[in-house]
N, C-alpha and C positions, 0 to 999 in steps of 0.2 A: 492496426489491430482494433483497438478501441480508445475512445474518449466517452465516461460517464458524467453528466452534469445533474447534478441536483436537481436543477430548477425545471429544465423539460423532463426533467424523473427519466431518461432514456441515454442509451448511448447512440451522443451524435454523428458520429461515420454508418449507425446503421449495420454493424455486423455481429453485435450480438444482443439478445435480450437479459435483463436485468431480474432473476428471481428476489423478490421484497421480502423476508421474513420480520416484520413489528419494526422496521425501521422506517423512519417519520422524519415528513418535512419541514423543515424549521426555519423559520425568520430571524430565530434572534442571536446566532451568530452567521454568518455570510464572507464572502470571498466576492471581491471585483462587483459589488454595489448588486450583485445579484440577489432574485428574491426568494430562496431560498438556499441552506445546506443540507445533507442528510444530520439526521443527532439520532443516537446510539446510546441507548439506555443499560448495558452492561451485561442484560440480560443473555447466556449463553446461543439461545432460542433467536437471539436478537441480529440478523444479517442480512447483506446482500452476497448474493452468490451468480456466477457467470462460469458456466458449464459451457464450452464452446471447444470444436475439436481445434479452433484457430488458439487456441492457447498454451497446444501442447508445443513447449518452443523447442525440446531435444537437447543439442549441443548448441544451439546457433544463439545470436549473442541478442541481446532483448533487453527496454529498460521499461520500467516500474515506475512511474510519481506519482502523488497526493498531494494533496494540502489537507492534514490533518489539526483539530484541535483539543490535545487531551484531558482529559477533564482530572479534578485531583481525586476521583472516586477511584481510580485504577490503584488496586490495593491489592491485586491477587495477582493470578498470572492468567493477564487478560492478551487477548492475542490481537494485534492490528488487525492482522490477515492472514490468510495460510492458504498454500500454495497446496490443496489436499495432499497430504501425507509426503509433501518434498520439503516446501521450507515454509518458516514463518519469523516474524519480524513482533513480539510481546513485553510489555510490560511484567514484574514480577513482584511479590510481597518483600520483598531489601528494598523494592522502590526503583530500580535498575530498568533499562531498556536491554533485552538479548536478541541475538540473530541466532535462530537454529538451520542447519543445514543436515536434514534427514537422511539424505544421499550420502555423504558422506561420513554420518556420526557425530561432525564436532557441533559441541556448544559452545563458542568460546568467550570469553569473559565479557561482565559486562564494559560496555564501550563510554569512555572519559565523558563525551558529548549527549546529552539526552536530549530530545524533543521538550519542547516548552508547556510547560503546567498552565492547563489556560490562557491558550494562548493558539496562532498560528504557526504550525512546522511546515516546511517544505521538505516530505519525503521521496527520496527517490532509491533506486537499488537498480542493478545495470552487471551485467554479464559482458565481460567485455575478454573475448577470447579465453583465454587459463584462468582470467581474472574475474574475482565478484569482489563487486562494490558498493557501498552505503553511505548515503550522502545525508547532512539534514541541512539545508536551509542552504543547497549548494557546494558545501563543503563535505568533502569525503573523510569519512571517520573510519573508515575499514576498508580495509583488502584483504581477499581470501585470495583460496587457490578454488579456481571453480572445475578443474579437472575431471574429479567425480560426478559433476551434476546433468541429469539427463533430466529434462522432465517432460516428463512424456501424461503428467496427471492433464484433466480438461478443465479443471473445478478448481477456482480460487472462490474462496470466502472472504467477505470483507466485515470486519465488526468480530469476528469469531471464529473456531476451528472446528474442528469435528471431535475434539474434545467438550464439546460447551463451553471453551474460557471466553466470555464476552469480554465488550471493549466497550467505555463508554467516553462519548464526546462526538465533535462533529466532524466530518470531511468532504470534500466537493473534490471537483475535476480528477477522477481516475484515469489514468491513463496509462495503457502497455503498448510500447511500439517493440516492432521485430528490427531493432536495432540495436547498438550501445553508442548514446546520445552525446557522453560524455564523456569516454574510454579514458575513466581513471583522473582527469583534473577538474578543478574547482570550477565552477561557474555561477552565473546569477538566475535566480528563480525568476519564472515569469511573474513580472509586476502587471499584468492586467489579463481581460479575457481574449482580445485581441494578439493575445502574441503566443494563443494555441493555434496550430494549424488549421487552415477548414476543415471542415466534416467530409467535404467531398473528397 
């Protein structure tokens, strides 16, 4: 599907383009000695977005990672991402990390494990048959029931939603494969840039 890298500001497989809204390239946090990460000012207005019919995945099982880094200014209910009007993965004013799921209504509570304050998370999220799954740093913190979820939207936003709740902090290597990577057990994050797959 896709791989986005900070530093060549592009997605490297080449199959989709990156719309930029005031999100800027930044040197002074980084991932894998690269020269840049995107950083995300919090600002609602503030995103990238990837509009691409290859993103409507349907029923078919698909997974989601990042390396994100969040900043301690997430004080509202600022959104990592949002899958236009299917799901989204946000920070909230209790301070809590939620997974919403639109398709099917639930919100469910916030989750024991939250992504690190300043610091490097390994996020990922993975459809894997009946099952949805939330991982940070590896380790799965949630399972749904993915039953209900169809998503047929083309438009994921990154930084923000279409509510304006920005996100602030930084992230590199996006990546959504039409697979499930890790159907449901624990693994280890990629420790360098060499152990994503080529572009080609």
């Amino acid at each position: 599907k896709f791989l986005l890298e900070a530093t060549p500001n592009v997605d490297v497989k080449g199959n989709v383009s990156i719309s930029n809204s005031g999100v800027t390239q930044s040197s002074t946090q980084t991932k894998f000695g690269n020269t840049y990460s995107w950083l995300l000012d919090g600002a609602g207005t503030t995103n990238l977005t990837i509009s691409n019919a290859i993103n409507q995945m349907g029923t078919n099982d698909w997974t989601m990672d990042m390396w994100m880094w969040s900043s301690s200014a997430n004080t509202d209910y600022n959104a990592l991402f949002a899958w236009d009007n299917e799901c989204e993965y946000r920070h909230e004013p209790n301070g809590n990390w939620y997974w919403y799921d639109f398709g099917q209504g639930i919100y469910p509570a916030a989750f024991g494990t939250q992504p690190t304050e300043n610091g490097w998370t390994f996020f990922t999220i993975e459809r894997h048959g009946s099952n949805f799954n939330l991982y940070l740093d590896g380790v799965r913190i949630y399972q749904g029931s993915a039953t209900s979820m169809n998503i047929n939207n083309s438009t994921i936003w990154f930084g923000s939603e279409t509510n304006n709740k920005g996100w602030a902090g930084y992230f590199d290597y996006i990546r959504l494969t039409q697979a499930a990577r890790h159907e449901g057990a624990d693994f280890t994050p990629p420790a360098s840039a060499a152990e994503y797959e080529p572009a080609a």
